[in-house]
Structure formats: C-alpha cells, structure tokens
C-alpha positions as CSV (number, residue, x, y, z in Angstrom):
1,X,30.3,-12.6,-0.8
2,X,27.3,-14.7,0.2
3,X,24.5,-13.3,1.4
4,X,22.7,-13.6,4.6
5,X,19.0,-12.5,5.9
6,X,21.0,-9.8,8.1
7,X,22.5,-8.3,4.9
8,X,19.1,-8.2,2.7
9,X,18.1,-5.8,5.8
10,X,20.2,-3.7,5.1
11,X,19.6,-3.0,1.6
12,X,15.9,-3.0,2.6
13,X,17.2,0.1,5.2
14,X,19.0,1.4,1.9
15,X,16.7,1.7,-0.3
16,X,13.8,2.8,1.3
17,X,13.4,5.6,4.1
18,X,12.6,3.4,7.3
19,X,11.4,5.0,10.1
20,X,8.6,5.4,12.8
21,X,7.2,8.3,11.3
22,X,4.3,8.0,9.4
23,X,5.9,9.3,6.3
24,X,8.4,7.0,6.4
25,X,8.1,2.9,5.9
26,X,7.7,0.7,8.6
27,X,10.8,-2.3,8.5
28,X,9.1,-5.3,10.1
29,X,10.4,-8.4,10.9
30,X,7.9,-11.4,9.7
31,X,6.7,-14.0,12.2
32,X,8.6,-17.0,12.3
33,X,8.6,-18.8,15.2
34,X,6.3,-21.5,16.4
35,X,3.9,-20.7,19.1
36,X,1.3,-21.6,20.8
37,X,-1.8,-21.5,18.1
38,X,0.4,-20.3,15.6
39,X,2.6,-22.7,12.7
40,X,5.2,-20.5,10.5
41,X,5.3,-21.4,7.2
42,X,8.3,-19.5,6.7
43,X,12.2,-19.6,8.5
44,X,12.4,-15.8,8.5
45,X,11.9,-12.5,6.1
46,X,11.6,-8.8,6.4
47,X,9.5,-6.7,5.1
48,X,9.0,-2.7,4.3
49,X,5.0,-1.5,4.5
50,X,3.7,2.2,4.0
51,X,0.6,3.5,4.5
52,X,-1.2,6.4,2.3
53,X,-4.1,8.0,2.9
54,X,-6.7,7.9,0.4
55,X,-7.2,11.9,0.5
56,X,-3.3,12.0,-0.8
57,X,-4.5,10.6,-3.9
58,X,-7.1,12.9,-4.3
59,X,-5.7,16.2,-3.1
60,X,-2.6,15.5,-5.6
61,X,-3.7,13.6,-8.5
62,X,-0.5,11.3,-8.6
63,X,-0.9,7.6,-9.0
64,X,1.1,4.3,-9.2
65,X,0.9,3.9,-13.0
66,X,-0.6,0.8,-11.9
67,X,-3.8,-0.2,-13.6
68,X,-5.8,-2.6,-11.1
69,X,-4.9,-0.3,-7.9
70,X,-5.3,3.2,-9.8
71,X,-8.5,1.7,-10.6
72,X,-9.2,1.0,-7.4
73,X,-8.3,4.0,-5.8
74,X,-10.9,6.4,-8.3
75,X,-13.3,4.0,-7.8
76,X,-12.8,4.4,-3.5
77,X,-12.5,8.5,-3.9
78,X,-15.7,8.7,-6.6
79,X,-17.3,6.6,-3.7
80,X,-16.7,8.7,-1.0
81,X,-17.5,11.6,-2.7
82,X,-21.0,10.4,-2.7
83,X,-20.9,10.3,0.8
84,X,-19.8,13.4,1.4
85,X,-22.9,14.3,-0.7
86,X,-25.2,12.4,1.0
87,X,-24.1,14.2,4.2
88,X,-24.2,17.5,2.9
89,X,-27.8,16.7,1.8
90,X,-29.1,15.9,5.2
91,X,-27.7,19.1,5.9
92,X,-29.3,21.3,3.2
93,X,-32.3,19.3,1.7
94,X,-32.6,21.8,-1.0
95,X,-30.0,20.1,-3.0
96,X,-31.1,16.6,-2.9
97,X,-31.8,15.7,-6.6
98,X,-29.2,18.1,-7.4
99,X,-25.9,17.8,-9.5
100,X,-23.5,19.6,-7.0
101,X,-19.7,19.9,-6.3
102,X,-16.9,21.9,-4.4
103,X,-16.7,23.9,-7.5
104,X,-20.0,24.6,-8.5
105,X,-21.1,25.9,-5.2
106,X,-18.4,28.2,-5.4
107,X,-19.6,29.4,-8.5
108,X,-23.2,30.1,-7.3
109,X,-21.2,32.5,-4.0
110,X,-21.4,30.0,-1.6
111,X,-18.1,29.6,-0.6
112,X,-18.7,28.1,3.0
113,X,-21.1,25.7,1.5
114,X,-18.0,24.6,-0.7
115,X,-15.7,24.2,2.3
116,X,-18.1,22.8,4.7
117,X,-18.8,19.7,1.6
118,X,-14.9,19.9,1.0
119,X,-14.3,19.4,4.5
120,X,-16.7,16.0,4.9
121,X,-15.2,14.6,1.7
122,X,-11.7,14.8,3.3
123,X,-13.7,13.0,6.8
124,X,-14.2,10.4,4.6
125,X,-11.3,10.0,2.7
126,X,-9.3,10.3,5.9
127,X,-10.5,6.7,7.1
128,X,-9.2,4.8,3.9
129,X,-5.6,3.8,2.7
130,X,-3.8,2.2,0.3
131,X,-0.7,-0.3,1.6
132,X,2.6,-0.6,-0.3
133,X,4.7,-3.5,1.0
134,X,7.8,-5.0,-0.2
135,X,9.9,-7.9,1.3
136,X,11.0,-11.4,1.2
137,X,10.3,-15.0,2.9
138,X,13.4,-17.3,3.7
139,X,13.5,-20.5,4.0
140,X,15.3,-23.2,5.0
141,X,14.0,-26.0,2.9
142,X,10.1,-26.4,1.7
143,X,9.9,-23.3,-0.1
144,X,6.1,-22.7,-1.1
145,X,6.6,-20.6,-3.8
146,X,9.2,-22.3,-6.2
147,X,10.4,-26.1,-6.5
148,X,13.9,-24.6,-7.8
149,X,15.5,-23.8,-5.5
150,X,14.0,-25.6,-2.5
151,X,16.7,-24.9,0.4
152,X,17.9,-21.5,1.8
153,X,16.1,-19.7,-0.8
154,X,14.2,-16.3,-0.2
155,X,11.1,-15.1,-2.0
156,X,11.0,-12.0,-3.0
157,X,8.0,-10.0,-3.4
158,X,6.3,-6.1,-4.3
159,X,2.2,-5.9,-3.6
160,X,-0.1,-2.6,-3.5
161,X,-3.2,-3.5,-1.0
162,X,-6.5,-1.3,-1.0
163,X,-8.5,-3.9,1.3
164,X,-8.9,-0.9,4.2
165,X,-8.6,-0.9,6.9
166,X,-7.3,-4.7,7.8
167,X,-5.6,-5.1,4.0
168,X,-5.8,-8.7,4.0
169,X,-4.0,-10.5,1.1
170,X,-6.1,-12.3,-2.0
171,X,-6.6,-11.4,-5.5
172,X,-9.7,-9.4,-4.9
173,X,-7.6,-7.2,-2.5
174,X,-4.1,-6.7,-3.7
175,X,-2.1,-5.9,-7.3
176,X,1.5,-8.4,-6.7
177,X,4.0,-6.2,-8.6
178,X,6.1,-8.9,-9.1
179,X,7.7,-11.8,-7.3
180,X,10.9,-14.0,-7.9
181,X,12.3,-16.8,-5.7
182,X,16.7,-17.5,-5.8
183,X,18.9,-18.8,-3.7
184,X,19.5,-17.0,-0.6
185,X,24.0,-16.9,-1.3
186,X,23.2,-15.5,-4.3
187,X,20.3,-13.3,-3.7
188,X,22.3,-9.5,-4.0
189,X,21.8,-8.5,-7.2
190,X,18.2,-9.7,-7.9
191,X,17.3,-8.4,-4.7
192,X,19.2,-4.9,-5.2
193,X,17.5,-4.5,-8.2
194,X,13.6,-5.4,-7.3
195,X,14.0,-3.4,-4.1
196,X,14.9,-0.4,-6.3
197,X,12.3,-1.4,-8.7
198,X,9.4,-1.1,-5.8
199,X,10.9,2.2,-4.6
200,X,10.3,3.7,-7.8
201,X,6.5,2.6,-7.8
202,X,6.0,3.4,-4.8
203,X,7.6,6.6,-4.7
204,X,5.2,7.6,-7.4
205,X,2.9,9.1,-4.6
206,X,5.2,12.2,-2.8
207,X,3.6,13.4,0.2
C-alpha cells in the first residue's frame, strides 16, 4: 500500500504519546505554505517535539546514552549549580571561599540551609530544557537533503536540542540522531522503524 503524508501521521500518533500535556509530545504540522515574508523550502512534514526540564535530569540521574547531549546537559546542571551557590552566598557571606553542598550542610545540622540552597538550584534549573524532536520533510521535487530520490521523497530525521530557551538548529546546538531520505510510496517500513528507534532514545528520560 503506498504511503501518503496523512498515513506517516499516524504512525507518528502511534508511536509516540501526543498530546497537549506537557508530559506528552507536541504533534506539529511544519510550515509549508508561501506567505507573505516567508518562502517554504519544503511541500509538507510533521513533526513530534518534547520538552524536558533540565531539573529532570538532575533529580533522576537518567540520560540519553548520548554522548554530545549527556555532555551537554552535566555541563548545564554543574553550571547552575554554581549559581545557586553564588546566591546562597550573597545570602550567607560566611561561606564565600567555601567548598559547600546540599549534603554537606546537612552534615554540619543545618538542614534549612540545605533546603533553602536545594531550593535555588531547582530555580535555576527550572528555566532550562533539553528538546527532543523527531519528524520528516516532504517534498515534491527539489529535495535538499538527498539527489536520490529527488521527487515525492520525505526526509526523515531524530535531533536532541539543548540551545534554551529558543533551541535553534546548528551544530553547536543540537546532536542529529540520525537521518535518511526514501521515497515517499515506499516510506513505511523505514519510517516505522526510525520512529521506534527515537522513542526508545527518547524515552530514556521517564518523568
């Protein structure tokens, strides 16, 4: 049976849990019409996005098994960690120039001292996330990703973004997972199986 945008869809609402909740991922439709100011480059596409907060990585541990954005993500928590620190200074001067943490200061008895710096590193950490997106570009002829095959082709793709809070695309901002461009009539099985492929990476984090 030959396939059709409608149909990928589908499997997208299959695969992953769409929804409006914030738990759940957001199925989009991409841009494709021509408007005033704005040229599409594509002829149509879908995609599933997910937002998680960067204090979910922390609070849990769990990671995408992903080197660049696992890096990425200890590198953002180990930074805002120091500014929780910063601001916990300016409240208590006494520990500037000290080594200090959540569990430390629970050792010395000072349990509210804990909390209240436990509390600002979660502040932090709540205005960072990390973006998971999967989806896929059709077009009609032209295709920018692949010379074979060039007409009613899709390209399918899997990215993890950490450039917060606008998560612009670019090397410097995003890991691509993968990406694979086929014809759009014979597009199930490749795109069965990459869809479930992202799931699995991305369902590495559980909220």
């Amino acid at each position: 049976m030959a396939m059709t945008i409608e149909k990928l869809k589908e499997i997208m609402k299959e695969t992953f849990d769409t929804g409006e909740n914030e738990y759940l991922f957001r199925l989009e439709e991409l841009e494709h019409e021509r408007r005033d100011g704005f040229i599409p480059f594509i002829d149509g596409g879908y995609r599933v996005v997910k937002l998680f907060n960067l204090s979910t990585f922390n609070s849990s541990g769990y990671r995408f098994s992903v080197k660049e954005a696992d890096a990425k993500i200890e590198e953002f928590i180990n930074y805002n960690y120091e500014l929780a620190k910063d601001r916990f200074v300016d409240n208590h001067p006494e520990y500037k120039d000290k080594d200090f943490n959540y569990t430390s200061l629970y050792e010395e008895g000072k349990g509210e001292l804990a909390e209240e710096l436990s509390n600002m590193e979660s502040d932090y950490m709540s205005d960072d996330a990390i973006m998971v997106e999967f989806g896929f570009h059709f077009y009609n002829e032209g295709n920018t990703h692949s010379d074979k095959p060039n007409s009613d082709s899709i390209y399918i793709y899997a990215i993890i973004n950490w450039e917060t809070p606008y998560f612009r695309s670019g090397a410097d901002n995003e890991k691509l997972l993968f990406q694979k461009t086929v014809s759009l009539k014979h597009s199930e099985k490749s795109f069965r199986k990459l869809a479930k492929k992202a799931n699995e990476i991305f369902s590495r984090i559980k909220e």
